[in-house]
N, C-alpha and C positions, 0 to 999 in steps of 0.2 A: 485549377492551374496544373499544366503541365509536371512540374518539379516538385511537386508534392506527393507522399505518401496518399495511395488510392483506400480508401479502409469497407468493408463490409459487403467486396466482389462477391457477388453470388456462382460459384463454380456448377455446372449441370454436368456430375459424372453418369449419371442414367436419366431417364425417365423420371426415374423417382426417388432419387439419392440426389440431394446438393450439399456442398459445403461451401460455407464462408470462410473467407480469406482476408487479409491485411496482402497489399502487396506495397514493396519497400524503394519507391524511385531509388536508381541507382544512373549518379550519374556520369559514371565512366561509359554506361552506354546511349546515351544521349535520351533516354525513353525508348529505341527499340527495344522491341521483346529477341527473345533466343527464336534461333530458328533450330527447333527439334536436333538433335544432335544424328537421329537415324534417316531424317532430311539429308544433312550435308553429306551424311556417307551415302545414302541412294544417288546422292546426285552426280555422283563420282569427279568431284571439282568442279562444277559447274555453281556450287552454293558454296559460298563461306561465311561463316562467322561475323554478325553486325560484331560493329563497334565494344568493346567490352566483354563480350561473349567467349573469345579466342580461343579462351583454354577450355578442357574439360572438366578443369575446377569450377569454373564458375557454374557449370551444368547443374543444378539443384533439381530438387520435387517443389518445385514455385507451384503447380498445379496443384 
């Protein structure tokens, strides 16, 4: 289901390095993900912040 806590994401940070992850529904942003924070600054106002995401508090190491 959507709104559920996703548990035992397999992350691929190389070839041959993974980490597992818990990731935590948060539903102040409906289920989108963040869009990269040095996205919306390359984009120079063309990309904002889904729902939830706004500040740059909410920017974490989810990754």
């Amino acid at each position: 289901m959507l709104n559920e806590n996703q548990k035992d994401i397999v992350i691929y940070r190389s070839r041959t390095e993974t980490v597992t992850k818990t990731i935590t529904y948060r539903p102040e942003t409906s289920g989108f993900l963040q869009i990269p924070l040095s996205e919306i600054e390359l984009s120079k106002g063309v990309l904002t912040a889904n729902p939830g995401w706004a500040s740059e508090a909410a920017y974490q190491d989810i990754y």
